[in-house]
TIBA-73606 format. One record per residue (C-alpha): x, y, z; residue in one letter. Coordinates in Angstrom, 1 decimal. Each point is the difference from the previous one (the first is absolute). Layout:
X_Y_Z_a
...
% end
This chain:
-18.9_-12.8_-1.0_x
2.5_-2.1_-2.2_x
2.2_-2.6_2.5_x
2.7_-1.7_-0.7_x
0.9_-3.5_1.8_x
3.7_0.0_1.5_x
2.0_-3.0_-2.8_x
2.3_-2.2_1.5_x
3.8_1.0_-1.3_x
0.7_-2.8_-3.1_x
2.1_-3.1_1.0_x
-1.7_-1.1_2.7_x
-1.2_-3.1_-1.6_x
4.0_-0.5_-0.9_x
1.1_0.1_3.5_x
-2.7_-2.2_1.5_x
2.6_-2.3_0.6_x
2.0_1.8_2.2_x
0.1_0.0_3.6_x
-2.5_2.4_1.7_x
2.0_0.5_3.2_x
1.0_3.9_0.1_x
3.9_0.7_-1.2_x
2.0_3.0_0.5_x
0.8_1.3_-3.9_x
3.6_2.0_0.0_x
0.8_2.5_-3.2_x
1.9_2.5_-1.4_x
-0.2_2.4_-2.4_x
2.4_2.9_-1.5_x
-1.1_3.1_1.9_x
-1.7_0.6_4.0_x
-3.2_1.5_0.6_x
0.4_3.9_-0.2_x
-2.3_0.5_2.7_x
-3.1_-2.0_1.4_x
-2.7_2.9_-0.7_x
-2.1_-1.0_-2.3_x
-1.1_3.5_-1.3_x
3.9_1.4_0.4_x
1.4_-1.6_-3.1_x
-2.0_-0.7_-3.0_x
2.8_-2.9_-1.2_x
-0.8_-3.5_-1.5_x
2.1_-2.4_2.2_x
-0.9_2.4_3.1_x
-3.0_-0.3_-0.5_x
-0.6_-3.4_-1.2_x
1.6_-1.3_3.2_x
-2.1_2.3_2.5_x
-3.2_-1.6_-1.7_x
0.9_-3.1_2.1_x
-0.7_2.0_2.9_x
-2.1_2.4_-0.6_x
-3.0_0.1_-2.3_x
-1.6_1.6_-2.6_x
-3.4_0.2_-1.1_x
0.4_-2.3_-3.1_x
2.8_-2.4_-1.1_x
1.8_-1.9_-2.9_x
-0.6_-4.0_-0.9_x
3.4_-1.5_-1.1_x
-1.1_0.8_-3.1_x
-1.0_3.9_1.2_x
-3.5_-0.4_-0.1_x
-1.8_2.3_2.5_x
-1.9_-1.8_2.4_x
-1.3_1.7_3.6_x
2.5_0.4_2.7_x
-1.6_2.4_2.9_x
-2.9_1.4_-2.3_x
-2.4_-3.3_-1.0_x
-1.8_2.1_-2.5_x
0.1_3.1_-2.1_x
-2.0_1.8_-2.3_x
-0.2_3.5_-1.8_x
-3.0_1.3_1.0_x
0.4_3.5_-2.1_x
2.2_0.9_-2.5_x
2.4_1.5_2.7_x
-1.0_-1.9_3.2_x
1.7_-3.7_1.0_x
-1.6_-1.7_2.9_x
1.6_-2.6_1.7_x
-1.4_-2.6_2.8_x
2.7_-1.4_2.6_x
0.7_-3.5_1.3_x
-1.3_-0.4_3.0_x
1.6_-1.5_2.9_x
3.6_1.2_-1.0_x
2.5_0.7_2.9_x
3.7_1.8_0.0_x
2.8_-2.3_1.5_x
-0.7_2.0_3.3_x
-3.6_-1.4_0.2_x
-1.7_3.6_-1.1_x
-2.8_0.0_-2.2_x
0.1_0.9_-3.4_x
-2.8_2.4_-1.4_x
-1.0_2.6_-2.4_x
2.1_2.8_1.9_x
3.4_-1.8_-0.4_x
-0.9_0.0_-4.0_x
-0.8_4.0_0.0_x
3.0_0.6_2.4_x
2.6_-1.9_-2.8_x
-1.2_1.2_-3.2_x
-0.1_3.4_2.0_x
3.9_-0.6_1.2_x
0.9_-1.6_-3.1_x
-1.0_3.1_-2.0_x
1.8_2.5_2.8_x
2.7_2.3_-1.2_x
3.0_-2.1_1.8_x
-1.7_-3.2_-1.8_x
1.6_-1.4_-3.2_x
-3.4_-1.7_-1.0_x
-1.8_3.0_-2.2_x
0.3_-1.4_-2.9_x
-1.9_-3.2_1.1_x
-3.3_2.1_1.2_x
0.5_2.9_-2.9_x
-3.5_1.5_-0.3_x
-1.2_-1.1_3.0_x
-1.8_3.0_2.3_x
-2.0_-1.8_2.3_x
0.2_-3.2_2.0_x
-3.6_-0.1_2.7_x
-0.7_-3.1_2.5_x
-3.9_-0.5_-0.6_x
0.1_-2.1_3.0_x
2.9_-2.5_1.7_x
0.1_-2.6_-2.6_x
-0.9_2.3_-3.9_x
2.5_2.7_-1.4_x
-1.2_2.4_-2.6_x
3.0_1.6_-2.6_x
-0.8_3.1_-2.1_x
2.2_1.1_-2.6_x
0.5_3.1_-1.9_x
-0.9_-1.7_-3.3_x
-0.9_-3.8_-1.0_x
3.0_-2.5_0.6_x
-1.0_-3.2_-1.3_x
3.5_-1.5_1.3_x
-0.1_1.4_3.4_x
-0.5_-3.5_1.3_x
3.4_-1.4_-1.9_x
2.1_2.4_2.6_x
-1.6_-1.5_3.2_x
2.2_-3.6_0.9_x
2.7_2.6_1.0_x
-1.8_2.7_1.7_x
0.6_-2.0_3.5_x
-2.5_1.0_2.8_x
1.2_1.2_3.6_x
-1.3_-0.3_3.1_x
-1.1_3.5_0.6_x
0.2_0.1_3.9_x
3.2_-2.0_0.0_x
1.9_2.7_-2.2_x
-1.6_3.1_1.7_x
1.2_-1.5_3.5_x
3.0_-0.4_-1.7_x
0.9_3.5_-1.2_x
-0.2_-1.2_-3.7_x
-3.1_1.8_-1.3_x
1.6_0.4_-2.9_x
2.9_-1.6_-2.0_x
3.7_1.0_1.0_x
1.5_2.3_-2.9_x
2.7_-2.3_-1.6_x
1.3_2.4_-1.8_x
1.5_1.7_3.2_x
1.3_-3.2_1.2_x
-2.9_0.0_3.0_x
-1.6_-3.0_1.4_x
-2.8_-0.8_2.5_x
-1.8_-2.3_2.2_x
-1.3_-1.6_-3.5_x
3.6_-0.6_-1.7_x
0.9_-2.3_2.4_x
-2.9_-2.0_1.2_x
-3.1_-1.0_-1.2_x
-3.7_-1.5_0.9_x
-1.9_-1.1_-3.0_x
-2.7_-2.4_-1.2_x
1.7_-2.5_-2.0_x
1.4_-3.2_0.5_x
3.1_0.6_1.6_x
0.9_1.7_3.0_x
3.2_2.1_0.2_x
2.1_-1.3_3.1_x
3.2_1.8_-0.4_x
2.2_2.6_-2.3_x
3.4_0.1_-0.6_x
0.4_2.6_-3.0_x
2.3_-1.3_-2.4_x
0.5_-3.2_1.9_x
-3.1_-2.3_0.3_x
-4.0_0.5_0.4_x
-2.2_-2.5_2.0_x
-3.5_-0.8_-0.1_x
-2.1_-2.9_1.1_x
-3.0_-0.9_-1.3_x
-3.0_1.8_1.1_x
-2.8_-3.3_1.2_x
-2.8_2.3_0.0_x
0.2_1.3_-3.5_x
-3.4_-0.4_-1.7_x
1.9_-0.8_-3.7_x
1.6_-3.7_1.4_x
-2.9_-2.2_-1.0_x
0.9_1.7_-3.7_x
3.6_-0.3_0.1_x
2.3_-3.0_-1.1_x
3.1_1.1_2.8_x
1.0_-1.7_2.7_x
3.3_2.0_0.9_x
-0.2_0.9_3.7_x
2.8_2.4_0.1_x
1.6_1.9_-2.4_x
3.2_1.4_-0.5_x
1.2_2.6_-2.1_x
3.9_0.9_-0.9_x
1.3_3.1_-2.2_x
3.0_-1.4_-1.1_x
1.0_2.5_-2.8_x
2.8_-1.9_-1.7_x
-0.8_-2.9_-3.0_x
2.5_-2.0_0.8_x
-0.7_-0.1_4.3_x
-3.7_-0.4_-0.7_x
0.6_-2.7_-2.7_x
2.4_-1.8_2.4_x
-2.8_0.0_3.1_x
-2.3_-1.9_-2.4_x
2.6_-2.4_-1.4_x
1.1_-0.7_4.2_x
-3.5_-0.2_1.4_x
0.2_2.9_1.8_x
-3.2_1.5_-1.8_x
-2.8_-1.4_-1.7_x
-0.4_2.4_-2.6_x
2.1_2.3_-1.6_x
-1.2_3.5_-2.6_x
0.8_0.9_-1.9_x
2.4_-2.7_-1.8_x
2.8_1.8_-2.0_x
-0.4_-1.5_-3.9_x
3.4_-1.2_0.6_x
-0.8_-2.3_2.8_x
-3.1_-1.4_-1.4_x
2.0_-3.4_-1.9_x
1.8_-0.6_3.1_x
-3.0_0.1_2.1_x
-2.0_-2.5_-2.3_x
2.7_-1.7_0.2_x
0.3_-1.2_3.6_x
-1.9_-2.5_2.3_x
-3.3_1.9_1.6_x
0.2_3.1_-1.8_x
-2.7_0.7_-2.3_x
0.0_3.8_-2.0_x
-3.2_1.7_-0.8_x
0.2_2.3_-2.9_x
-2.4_2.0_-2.0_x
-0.6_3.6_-1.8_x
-0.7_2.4_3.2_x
-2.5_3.3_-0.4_x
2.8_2.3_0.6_x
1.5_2.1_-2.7_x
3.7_1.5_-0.2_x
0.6_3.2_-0.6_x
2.4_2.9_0.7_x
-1.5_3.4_2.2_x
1.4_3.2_-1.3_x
-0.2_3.5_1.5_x
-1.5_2.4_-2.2_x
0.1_2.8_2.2_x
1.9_3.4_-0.7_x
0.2_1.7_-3.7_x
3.8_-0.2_-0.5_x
-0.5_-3.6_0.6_x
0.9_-1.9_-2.8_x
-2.3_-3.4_0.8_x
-2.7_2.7_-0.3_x
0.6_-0.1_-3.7_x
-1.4_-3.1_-1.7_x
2.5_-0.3_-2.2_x
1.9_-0.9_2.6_x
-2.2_-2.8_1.8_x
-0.7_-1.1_-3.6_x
4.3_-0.4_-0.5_x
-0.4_-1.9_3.5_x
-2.2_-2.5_-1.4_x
1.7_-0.8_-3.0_x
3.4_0.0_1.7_x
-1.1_-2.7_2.2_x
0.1_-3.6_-1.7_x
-2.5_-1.8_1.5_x
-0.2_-3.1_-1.9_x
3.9_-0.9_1.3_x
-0.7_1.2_3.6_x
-3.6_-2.7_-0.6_x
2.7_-2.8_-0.8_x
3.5_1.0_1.8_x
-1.0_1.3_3.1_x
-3.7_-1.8_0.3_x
1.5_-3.2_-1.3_x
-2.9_-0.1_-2.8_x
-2.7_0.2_3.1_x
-1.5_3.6_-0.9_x
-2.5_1.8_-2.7_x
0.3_3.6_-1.8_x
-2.3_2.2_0.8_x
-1.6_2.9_-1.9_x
-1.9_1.3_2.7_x
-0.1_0.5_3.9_x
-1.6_-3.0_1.1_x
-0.1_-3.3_-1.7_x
-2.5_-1.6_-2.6_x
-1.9_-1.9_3.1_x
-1.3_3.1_1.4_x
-3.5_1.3_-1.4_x
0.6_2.4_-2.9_x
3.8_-0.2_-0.5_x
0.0_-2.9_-2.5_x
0.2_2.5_-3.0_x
2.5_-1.7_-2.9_x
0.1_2.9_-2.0_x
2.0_2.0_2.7_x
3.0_-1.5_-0.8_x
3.7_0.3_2.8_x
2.5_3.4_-1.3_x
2.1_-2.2_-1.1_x
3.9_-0.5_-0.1_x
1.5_2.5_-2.3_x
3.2_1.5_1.6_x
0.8_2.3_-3.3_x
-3.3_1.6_0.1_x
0.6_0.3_3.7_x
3.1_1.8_0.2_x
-1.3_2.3_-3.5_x
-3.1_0.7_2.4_x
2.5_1.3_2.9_x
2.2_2.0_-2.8_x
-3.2_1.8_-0.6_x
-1.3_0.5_3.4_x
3.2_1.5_0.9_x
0.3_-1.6_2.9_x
3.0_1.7_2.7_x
3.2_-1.2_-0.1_x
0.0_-0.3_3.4_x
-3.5_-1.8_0.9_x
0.4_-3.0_1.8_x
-2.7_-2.3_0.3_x
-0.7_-1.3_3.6_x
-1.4_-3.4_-0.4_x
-1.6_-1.5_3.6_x
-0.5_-3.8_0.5_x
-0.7_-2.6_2.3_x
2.0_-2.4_0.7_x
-2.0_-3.1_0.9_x
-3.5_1.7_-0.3_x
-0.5_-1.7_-3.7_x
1.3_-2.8_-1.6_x
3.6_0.3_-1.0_x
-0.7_3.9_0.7_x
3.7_1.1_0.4_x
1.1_-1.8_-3.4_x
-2.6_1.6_-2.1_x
1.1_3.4_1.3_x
3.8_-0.6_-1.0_x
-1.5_-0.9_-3.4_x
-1.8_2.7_-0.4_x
2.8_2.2_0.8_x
2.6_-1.3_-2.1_x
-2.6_0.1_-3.0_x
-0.7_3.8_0.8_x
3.6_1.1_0.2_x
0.8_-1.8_-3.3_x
-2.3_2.6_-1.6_x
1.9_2.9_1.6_x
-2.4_0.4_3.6_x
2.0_0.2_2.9_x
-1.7_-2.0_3.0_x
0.7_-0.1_3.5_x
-1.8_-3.2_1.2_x
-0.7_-0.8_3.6_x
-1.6_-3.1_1.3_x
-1.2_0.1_3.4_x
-1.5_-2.7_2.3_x
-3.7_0.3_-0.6_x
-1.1_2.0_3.0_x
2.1_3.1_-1.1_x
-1.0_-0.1_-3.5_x
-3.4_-0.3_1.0_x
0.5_3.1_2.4_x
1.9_1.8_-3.2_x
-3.1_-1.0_-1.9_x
-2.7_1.2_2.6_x
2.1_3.6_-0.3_x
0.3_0.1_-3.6_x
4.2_0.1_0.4_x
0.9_-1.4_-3.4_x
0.4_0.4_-3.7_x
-0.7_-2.9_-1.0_x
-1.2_-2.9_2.3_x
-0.6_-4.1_-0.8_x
-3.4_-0.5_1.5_x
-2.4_-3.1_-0.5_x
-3.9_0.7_-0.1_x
-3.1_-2.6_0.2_x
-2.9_1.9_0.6_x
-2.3_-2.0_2.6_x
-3.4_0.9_-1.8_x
1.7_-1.8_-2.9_x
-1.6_2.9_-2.2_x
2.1_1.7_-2.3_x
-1.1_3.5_1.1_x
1.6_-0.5_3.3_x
3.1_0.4_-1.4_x
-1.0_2.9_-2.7_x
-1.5_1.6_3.8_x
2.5_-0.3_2.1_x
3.6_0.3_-2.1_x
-1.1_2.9_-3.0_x
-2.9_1.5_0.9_x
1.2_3.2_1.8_x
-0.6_0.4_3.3_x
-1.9_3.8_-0.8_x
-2.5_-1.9_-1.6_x
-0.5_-2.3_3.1_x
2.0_-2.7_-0.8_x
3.7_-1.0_0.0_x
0.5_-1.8_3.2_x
3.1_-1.4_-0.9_x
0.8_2.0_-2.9_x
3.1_1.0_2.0_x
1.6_1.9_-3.1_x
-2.4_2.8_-0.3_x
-1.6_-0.8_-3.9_x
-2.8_1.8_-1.2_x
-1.6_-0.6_-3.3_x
-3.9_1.9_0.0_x
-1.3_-2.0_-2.9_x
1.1_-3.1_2.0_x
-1.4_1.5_3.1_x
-3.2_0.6_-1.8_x
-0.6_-3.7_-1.6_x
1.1_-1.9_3.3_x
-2.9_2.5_2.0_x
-2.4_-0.5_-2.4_x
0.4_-4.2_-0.1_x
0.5_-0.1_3.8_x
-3.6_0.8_0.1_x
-1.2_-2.0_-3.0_x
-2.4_-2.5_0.4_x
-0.2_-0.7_-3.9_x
2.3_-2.8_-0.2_x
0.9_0.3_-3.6_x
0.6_3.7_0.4_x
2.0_0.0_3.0_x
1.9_-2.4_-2.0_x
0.6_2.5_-2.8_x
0.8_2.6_2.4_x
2.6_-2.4_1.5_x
1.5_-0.9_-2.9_x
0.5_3.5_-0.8_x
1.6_0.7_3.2_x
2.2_-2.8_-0.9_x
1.1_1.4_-3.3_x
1.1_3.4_1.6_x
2.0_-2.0_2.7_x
1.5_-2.4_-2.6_x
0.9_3.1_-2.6_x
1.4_2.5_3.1_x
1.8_-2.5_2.4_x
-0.7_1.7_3.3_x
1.4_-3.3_1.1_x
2.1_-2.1_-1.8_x
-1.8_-3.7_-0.6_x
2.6_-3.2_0.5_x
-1.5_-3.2_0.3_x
-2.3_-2.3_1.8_x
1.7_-1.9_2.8_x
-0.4_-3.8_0.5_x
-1.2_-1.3_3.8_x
2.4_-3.0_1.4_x
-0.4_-1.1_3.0_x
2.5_-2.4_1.6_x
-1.8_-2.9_2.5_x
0.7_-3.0_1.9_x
-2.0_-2.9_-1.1_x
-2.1_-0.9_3.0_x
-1.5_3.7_-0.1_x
-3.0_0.7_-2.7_x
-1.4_3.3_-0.8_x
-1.5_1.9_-3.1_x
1.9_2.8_-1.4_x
-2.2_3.1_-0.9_x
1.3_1.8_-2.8_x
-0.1_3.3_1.7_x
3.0_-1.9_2.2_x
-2.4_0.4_3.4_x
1.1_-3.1_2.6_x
-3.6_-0.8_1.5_x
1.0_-1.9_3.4_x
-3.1_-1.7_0.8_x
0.7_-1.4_-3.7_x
3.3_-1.9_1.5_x
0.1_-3.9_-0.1_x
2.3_-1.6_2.1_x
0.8_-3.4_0.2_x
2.7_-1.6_1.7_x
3.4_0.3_-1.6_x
1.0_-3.8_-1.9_x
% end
């Protein structure tokens, strides 16, 4: 069996220097946790914060390497059969041990019908303990990737949730919660001490955690804030009230490198921008490509790049950004900004007099959200599309989303495998041909469907290469979604606190540096 040695996070060496007593680490960021079920909502930041406290069977370096997490070793040991061997020695925060059945009982839950994790574990029909510390997976056809989905797929205690009444995931698009929303009892670093939704989340660091001898952190307690507004969350770092703030509007980035123990760190983030549309119904005219196509060219990216994202933003031509495996293509070039060609494309679609366009957004959920969506609107009604925009605190936008209760929705997408045909999966393939998790608007293309089947189970890698790229070239010509650009990380932080910022935009606690402040 191939093993893997656990890698210290990088900047370790660099904070050598600092005190090792134990801190207590206070941040905020633009949006609350939607719920604390790891398999109830398949969302990056949800997600990416839960993986402090639970655990998944692999993780990311800083640098999103996959190194072991719960699983020490892996190895395909047929073309369609993954086996895995467990860390021993592992206990959840309530002092049960972890084992082989707490692995079969999450990828089981994770996969339920209430779950919003399918699209993580697509193709997978089997998960077996062979005994308490080996798992076997068996897929319906070879997934060379499987592995890339795992830092996310966080592992329950299965006794804990079964005493609990939380079996299985609470549907969140009812509105319906359980034991699991609102507590928690992981593996990972951090324990979850208290919950005040919307408000602040506690944890203190978890001393029997078999990852400390790896990790850089010293924060003993950490504190999380949603504090949806810019300006208020900017204003906490700038007073001392918190030690971190993200994101960092682009507006607020000079002002913050400006002052006295504030440092800003920015970057290109793995998350692509894009608008959602509903395809669903055949009087509807975003059905019509013609239609989407006028969208696209109606929207003028470039000046939204360097009005709105003050110059901090990149174009895209596709759904996820060049850093992801297999979406660096060049010769798919963006639609363009042609508003003549738009409004002729609209004149020849016929489009109702009376459509209005019903464009959802967060407000506070992306960075400077709520401005891009009043550009967008003003550059669709200038070639003749009515639009009724709403902008919604995140947590109902994410609900509209979850229901598919939009025409047109602003959405940001990074797909954790950081493999372009997570994105071609889960957005446009249709959900008939056993995909389209999150393709909320209802698209179906079968030649689409049929290249992203055929190189989900490709082990070639030049041909499932081709067959992505061809994939690529339908999604780029028919605009199922409408591509933006790629937006820039910026993370606002007091100088006595050091830690590296992943790409994907994933806070790892045990990661967190503090020293004292002056």
């Amino acid at each position: 069996m191939k093993r893997f040695s656990p890698v210290a996070l990088a900047g370790a060496l660099a904070l050598s220097a600092l005190p090792a007593a134990a801190q207590d680490f206070t941040y905020a960021y633009s949006t609350d946790l939607r719920t604390l079920d790891p398999h109830a909502f398949n969302e990056g930041f949800t997600l990416g914060t839960l993986a402090n406290v639970y655990e998944g069977l692999v993780r990311r370096t800083e640098s999103l390497e996959i190194v072991p997490a719960l699983a020490i070793g892996w190895e395909l040991v047929e073309p369609t059969r993954w086996r895995f061997e467990l860390r021993q020695d592992v206990r959840f925060h309530d002092g049960s041990t972890f084992s082989a059945e707490d692995v079969v009982f999450s990828l089981e839950r994770a996969m339920s019908e209430t779950a919003n994790m399918g699209s993580r574990l697509a193709g997978v029909t089997e998960v077996t303990a062979v005994d308490d510390l080996t798992v076997e997976i068996v897929t319906e056809a070879p997934n060379p990737i499987l592995v890339n989905e795992f830092e996310f797929l966080l592992i329950m205690d299965r006794d804990w949730a079964l005493t609990n009444g939380a079996e299985v995931p609470a549907d969140l698009r009812g509105g319906e919660s359980n034991f699991a929303s609102t507590n928690a009892n992981g593996t990972g670093a951090y324990r979850l001490t208290s919950r005040a939704p919307d408000v602040e989340t506690v944890a203190e660091r978890h001393a029997d955690w078999w990852g400390w001898a790896e990790a850089p952190g010293n924060a003993e307690r950490i504190v999380f804030r949603p504090i949806a507004s810019d300006a208020t969350r900017t204003a906490a770092l700038l007073s001392g009230d918190i030690d971190l703030a993200y994101p960092v509007p682009v507006q607020d980035i000079e002002r913050l490198e400006a002052a006295e123990d504030i440092a800003v760190l920015a970057g290109p983030e793995t998350r692509a921008m894009m608008l959602a549309l509903d395809h669903a119904g055949d009087d509807n005219p975003l059905a019509d490509r013609r239609v989407r196509q006028a969208i696209a060219q109606a929207i003028d990216v470039g000046a939204i790049i360097e009005v709105v994202m003050r110059g901090r933003a990149r174009p895209l031509a596709l759904l996820a950004t060049p850093e992801i495996a297999g979406a660096d293509r060049p010769e798919i070039e963006p639609p363009g900004y042609d508003p003549e060609a738009a409004r002729d494309l609209l004149a020849e679609a016929g489009l109702p007099e009376d459509f209005t366009l019903g464009l959802v957004c967060p407000s506070g959920r992306y960075v400077n959200d709520e401005a891009v969506c009043q550009a967008i609107t003003a550059m669709l009604e200038r070639v003749g599309m009515a639009v009724a925009l709403e902008t919604l605190p995140p947590s109902q936008w994410s609900q509209r989303m979850v229901n598919s209760d939009f025409d047109a929705l602003l959405i940001g997408w990074a797909p954790g495998s950081l493999d372009s045909l997570n994105p071609l999966m889960t957005l446009a393939m249709s959900r008939e041909a056993g995909g389209g998790a999150f393709n909320w608007g209802g698209y179906a293309d079968a030649e689409l469907d049929r290249l992203i089947a055929a190189a989900r189970q490709e082990t070639d890698p030049a041909e499932r290469d081709r067959l992505i790229g061809e994939a690529w070239t339908i999604v780029a010509e028919d605009l199922p979604f409408i591509p933006l650009y790629q937006q820039y990380l910026a993370w606002g932080i007091a100088d006595h606190i050091a830690v590296p910022q992943r790409p994907d935009d994933v806070l790892r606690w045990s990661a967190v540096t503090v020293a004292e402040p002056g």
